[in-house]
C-alpha positions as CSV (number, residue, x, y, z in Angstrom):
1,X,-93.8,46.9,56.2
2,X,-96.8,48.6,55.1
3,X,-97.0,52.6,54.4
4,X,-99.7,54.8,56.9
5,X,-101.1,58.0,55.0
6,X,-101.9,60.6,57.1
7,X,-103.1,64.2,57.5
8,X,-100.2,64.6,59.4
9,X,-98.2,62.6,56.4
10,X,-97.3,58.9,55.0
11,X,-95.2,56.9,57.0
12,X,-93.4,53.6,56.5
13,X,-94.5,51.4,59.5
14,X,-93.8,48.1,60.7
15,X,-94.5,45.4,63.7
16,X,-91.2,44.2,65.8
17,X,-89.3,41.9,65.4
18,X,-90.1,42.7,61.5
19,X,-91.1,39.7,59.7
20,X,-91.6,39.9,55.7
21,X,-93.9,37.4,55.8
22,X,-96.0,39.3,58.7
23,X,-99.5,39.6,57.8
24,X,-100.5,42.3,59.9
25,X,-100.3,46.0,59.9
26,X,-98.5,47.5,62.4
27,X,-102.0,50.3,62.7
28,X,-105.6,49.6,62.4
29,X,-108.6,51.7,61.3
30,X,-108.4,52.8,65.4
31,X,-105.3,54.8,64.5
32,X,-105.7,56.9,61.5
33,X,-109.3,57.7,62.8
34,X,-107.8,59.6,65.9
35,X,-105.1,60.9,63.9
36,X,-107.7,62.6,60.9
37,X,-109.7,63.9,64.7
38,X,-106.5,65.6,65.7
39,X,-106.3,67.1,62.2
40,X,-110.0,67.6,61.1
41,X,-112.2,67.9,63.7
42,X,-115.3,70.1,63.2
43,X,-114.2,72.5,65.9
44,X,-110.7,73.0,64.0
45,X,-107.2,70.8,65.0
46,X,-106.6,70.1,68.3
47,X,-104.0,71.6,70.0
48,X,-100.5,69.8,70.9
49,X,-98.4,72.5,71.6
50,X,-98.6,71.1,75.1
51,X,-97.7,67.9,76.8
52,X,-99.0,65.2,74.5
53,X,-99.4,61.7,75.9
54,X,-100.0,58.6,73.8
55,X,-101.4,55.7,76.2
56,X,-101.0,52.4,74.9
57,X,-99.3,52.9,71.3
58,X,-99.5,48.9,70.1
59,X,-96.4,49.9,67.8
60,X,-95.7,53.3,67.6
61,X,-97.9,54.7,64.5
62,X,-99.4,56.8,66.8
63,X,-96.5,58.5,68.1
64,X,-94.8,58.7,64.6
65,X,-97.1,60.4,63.4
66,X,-97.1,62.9,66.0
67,X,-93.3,62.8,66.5
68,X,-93.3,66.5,65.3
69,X,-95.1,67.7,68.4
70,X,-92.5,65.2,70.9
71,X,-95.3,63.4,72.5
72,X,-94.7,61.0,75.4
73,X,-95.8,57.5,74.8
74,X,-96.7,55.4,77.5
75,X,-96.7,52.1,77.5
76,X,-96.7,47.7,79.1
77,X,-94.9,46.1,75.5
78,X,-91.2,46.0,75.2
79,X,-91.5,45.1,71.2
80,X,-94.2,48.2,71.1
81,X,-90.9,50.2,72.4
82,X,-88.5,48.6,69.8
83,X,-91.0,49.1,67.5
84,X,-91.7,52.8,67.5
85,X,-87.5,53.1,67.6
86,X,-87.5,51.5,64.4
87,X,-90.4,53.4,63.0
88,X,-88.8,56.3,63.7
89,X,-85.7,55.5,62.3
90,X,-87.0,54.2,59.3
91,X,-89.0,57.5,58.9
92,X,-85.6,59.4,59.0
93,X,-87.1,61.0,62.6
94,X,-85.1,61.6,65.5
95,X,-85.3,58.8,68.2
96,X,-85.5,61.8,70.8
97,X,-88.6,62.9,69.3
98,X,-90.7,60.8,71.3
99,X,-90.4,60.5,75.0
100,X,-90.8,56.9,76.5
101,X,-91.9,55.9,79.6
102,X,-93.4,51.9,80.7
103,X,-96.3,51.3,82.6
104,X,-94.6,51.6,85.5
105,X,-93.1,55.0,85.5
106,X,-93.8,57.8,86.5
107,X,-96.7,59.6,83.8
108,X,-95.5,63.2,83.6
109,X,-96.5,66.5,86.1
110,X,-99.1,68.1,83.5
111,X,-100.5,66.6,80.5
112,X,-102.4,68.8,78.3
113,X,-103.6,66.3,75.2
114,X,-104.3,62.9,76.6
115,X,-105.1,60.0,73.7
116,X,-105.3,56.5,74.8
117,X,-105.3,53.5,72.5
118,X,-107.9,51.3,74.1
119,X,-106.3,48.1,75.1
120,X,-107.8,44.9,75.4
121,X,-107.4,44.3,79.3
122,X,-110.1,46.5,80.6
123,X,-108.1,45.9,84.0
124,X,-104.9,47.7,82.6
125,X,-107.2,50.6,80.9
126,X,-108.1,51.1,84.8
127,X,-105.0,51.3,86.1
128,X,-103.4,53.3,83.2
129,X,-106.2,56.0,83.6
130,X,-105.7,56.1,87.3
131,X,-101.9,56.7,86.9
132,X,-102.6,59.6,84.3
133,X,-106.1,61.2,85.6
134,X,-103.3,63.6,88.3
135,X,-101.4,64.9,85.6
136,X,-104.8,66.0,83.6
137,X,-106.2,69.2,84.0
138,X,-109.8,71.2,83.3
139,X,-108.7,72.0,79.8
140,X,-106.9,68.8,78.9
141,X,-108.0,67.3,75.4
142,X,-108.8,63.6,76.1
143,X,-109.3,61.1,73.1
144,X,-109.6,57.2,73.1
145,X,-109.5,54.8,70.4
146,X,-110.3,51.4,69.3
147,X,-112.2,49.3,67.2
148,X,-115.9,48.6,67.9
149,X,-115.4,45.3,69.2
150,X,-112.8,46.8,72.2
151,X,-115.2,50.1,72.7
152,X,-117.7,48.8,75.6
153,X,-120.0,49.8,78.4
154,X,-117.5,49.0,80.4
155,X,-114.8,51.2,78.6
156,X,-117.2,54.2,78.8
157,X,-117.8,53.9,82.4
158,X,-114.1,53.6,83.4
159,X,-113.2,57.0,81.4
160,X,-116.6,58.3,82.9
161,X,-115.4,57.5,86.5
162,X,-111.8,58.1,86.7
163,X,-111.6,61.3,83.8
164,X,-115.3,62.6,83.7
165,X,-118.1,62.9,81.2
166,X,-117.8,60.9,78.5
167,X,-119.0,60.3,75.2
168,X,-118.4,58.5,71.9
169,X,-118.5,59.2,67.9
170,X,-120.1,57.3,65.5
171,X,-118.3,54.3,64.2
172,X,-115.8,54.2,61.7
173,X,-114.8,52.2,59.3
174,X,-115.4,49.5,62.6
175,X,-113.2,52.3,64.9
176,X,-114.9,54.6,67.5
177,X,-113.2,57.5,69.3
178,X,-114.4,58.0,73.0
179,X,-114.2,61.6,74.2
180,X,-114.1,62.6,77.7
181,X,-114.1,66.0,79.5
182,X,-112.0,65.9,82.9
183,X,-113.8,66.8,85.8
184,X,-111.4,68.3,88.6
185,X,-114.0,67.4,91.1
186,X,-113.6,63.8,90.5
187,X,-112.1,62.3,93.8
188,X,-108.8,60.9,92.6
189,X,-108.5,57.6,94.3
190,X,-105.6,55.0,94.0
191,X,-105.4,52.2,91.6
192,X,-106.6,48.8,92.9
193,X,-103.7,47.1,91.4
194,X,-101.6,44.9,91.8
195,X,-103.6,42.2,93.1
196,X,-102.9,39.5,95.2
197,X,-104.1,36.0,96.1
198,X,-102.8,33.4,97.0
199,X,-102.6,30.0,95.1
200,X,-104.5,26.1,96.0
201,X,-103.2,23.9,98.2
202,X,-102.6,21.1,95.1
203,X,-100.7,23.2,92.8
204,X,-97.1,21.6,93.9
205,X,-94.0,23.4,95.6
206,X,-95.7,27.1,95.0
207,X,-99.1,25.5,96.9
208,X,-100.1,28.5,99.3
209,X,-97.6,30.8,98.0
210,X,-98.9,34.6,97.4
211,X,-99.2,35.6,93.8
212,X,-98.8,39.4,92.7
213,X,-100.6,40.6,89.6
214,X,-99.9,43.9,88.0
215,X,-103.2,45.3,86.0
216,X,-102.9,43.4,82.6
217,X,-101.3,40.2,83.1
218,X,-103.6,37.2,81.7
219,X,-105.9,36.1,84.6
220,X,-105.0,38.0,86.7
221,X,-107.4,37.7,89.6
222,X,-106.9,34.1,89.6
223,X,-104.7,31.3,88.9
224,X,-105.4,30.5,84.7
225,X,-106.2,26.8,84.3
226,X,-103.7,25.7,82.2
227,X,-100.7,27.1,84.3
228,X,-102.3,25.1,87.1
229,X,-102.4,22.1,84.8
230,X,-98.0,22.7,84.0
231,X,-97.5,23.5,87.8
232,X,-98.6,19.8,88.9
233,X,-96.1,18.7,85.9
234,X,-93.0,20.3,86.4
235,X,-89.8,18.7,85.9
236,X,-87.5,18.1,88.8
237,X,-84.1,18.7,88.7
238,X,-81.7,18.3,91.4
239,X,-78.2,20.4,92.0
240,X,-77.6,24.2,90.8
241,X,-78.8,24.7,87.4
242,X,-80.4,27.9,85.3
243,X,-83.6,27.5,84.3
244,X,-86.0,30.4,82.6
245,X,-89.5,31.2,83.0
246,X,-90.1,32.5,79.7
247,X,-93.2,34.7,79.3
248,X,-93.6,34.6,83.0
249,X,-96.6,36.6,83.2
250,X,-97.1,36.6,87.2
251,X,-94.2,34.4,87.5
252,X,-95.3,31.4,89.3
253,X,-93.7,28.4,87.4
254,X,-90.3,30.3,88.0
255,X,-91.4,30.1,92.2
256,X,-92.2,26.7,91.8
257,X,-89.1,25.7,89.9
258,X,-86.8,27.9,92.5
259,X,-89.4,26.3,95.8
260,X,-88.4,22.9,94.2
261,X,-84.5,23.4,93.7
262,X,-83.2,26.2,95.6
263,X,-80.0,25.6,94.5
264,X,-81.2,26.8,90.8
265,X,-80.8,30.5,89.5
266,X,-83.8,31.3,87.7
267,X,-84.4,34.2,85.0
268,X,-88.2,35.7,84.4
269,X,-88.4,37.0,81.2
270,X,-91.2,38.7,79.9
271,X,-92.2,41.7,76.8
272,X,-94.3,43.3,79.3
273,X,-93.2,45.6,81.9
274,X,-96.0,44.8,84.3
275,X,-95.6,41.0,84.0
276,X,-92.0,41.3,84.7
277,X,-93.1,43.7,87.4
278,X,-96.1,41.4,88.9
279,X,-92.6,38.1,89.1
280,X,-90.2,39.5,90.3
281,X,-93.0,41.1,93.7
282,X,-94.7,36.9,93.5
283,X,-91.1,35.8,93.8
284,X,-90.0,38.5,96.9
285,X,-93.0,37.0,98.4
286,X,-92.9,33.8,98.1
287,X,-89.0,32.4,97.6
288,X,-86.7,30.9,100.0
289,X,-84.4,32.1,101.5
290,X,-81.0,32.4,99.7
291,X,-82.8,32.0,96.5
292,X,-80.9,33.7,93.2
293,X,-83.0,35.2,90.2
294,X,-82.8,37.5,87.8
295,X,-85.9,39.5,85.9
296,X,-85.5,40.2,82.2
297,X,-88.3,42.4,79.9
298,X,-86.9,41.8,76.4
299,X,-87.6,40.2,73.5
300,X,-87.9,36.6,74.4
301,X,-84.6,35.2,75.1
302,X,-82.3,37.2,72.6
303,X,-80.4,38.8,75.7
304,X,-79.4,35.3,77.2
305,X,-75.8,33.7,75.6
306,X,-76.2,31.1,74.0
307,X,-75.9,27.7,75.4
308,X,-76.3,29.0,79.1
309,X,-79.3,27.6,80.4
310,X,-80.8,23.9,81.2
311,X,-84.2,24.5,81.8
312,X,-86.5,27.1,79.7
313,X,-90.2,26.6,81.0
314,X,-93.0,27.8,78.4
315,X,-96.9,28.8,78.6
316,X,-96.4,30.1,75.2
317,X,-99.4,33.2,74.1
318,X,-101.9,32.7,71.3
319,X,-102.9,35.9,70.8
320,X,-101.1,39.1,69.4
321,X,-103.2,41.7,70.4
322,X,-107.1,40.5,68.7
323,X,-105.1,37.9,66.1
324,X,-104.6,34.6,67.1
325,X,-101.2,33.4,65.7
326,X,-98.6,30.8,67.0
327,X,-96.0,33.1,65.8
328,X,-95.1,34.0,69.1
329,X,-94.8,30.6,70.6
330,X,-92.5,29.7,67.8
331,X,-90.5,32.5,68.0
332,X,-89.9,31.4,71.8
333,X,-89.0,27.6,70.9
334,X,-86.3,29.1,68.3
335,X,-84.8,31.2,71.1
336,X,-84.9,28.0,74.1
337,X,-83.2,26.0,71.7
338,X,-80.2,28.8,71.1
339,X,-80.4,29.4,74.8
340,X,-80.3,25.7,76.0
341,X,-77.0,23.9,76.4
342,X,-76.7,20.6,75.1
343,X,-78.7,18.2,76.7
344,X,-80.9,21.0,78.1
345,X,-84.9,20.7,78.0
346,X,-88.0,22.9,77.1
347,X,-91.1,22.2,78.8
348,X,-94.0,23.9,77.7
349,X,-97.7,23.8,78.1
350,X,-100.8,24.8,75.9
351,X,-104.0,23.7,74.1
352,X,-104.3,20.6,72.8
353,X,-105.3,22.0,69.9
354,X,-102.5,24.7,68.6
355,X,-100.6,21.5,67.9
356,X,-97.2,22.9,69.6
357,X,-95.9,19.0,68.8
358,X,-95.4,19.8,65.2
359,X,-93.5,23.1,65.5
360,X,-91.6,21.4,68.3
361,X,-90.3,18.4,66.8
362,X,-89.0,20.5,63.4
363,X,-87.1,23.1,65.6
364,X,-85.7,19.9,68.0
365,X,-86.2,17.0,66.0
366,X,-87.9,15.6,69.1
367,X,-91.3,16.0,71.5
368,X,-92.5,14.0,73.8
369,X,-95.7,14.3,75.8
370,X,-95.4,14.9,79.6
371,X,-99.3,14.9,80.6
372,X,-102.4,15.6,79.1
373,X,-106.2,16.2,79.5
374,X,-108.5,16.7,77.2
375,X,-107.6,20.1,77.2
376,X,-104.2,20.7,77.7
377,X,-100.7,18.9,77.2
378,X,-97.0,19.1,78.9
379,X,-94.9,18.6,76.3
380,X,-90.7,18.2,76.4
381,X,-88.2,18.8,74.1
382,X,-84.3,18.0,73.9
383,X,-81.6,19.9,72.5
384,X,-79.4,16.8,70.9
């Protein structure tokens, strides 16, 4: 836990699941740059008397801060919304303060401030803008953040195109605010998301099948290399049993495990609304017939009994946001093993080089390797 000072005050902030060993702040330089704008700007403090709507909050410091003026935040990350519940707790603010509302819901009627945490899918910054660009209005205050290093050509143009004129401050302490002016003349035009394709003809039981991909969902105009790599490795079991796509993303090793054994119920479980979203549509599409499933956004599998599933199936992230850390993928091992019934297996794939072997074989007291390249490895673990 680390405090935020503010000119809208200090604040005791935090990442979720809180870890006291976390080394990262739960705000970035991003943040409190927006947050001094809305309090300090040359032309006097911004407005937010009106409907205030907070874009992709990474873990509520944003809407903690401005939990005075009940903003809306809106956002993919199930652990951002735990988050910001615990931030405002911890800051002795009521959890009714802030208004929240996933990716997929609907953005309210009018918004009059707009700020918008920059994410780092420039795809999900699309179809976020697109959702919100009906509720904005002429005299709308719009505000991005991020740091430098997320703030691109790219970014401009989208705000540019789907808000109006746009420009950006000078940098920051490495953070750069992007302002843009809404033009009500702008044709409003749908989203191009979710996209669909449909996956090779070598990829096992799922070969042909139509994937769905919500905006944000890693690669998601194309079938990511090392899910390929697990999906011509899957286990095989026969008979009912309950296995769990864990981190499903687009959900495709759930379809193949379910296209393999239709007899099996399988759970998707993913943080992100969209992900869960983008499954359970690529598993509509694409399942036979009779097939039983379930679709889960949580944190990992801390909603699941223990002992009550056989097969957990793993493409474990590497990346919180910019960081790279195998928190995450350990944090998901923990939960299979609590989940798994005796006797019950996690498969899981990655780099070769994160070395998943070594957290594996402390949590299990076993690994063994499946398949390998010299890129990627399957590996298996027991629960003895």
């Amino acid at each position: 836990m680390n405090r935020l000072t503010t000119p809208q005050g200090t604040f005791e902030l935090a990442r979720f699941p809180e870890h006291p060993r976390d080394p990262f702040q739960a705000w970035d330089a991003a943040d409190t740059y927006l947050l001094q704008e809305l309090a300090e700007p040359e032309t006097g403090p911004v407005d937010l008397s009106g409907t205030v709507a907070v874009v992709g909050d990474r873990w509520g410091a944003l809407a903690t801060a401005l939990a005075a003026h009940r903003p809306v935040q809106i956002g993919d990350s199930y652990l951002g919304r735990r988050a910001t519940l615990a931030n405002l707790a911890r800051n002795g603010l009521d959890r009714d303060a802030v208004g929240l509302l996933s990716s997929r819901d609907t953005p309210p009627d009018r918004i009059d401030v707009l700020l918008v945490r920059v994410p780092k899918s420039l795809a999900f910054l699309e179809d976020q803008l697109h959702r919100v660009a009906p509720a904005v209005h002429a005299d709308t205050v719009v505000i991005g953040t991020g740091m430098v290093k997320e703030v691109h050509t790219s970014t401009l143009k989208l705000f540019e195109r789907i808000i109006g004129p746009t420009r950006t401050s000078l940098a920051v302490r490495k953070a750069r605010l992007i302002f843009a002016t809404p033009d009500p003349a702008l044709p409003r035009t749908p989203s191009p998301w979710p996209y669909r394709y449909e996956l090779p003809a070598d990829v096992g039981p799922a070969s042909g099948r139509t994937v769905v991909n919500h905006a944000g969902i890693f690669c998601a105009d194309r079938l990511d290399i090392g899910t390929r790599f697990f999906l011509k490795h899957l286990p095989t079991r026969g008979g009912a049993a309950r296995i769990v796509d864990l981190g499903c993303g687009n959900g495709v090793l759930g379809l193949s495990a379910a296209l393999a054994d239709p007899g099996a119920h399988i759970t998707f479980v993913d943080e992100s609304y969209g992900a869960v979203a983008s499954a359970e549509e690529t598993f509509r599409a694409g399942a036979p017939d009779g097939a039983e499933a379930d679709f889960l956004v949580g944190d990992g599998l801390t909603d699941l009994a223990p002992g009550s599933v056989d097969l957990v199936l793993n493409n474990p992230p590497f990346h919180s946001h910019l960081a790279t850390t195998d928190a995450t993928a350990r944090a998901m091992f923990t939960g299979a093993r609590t989940a798994l019934r005796q006797g019950g297996e996690l498969w899981v794939v990655g780099n070769r080089h994160l070395s998943y072997h070594t957290h594996l074989r402390r949590i299990f007291g076993n690994c063994t390797t499946v398949a390998g390249d010299p890129k990627f490895v399957v590996l298996r673990a027991v629960k003895r």
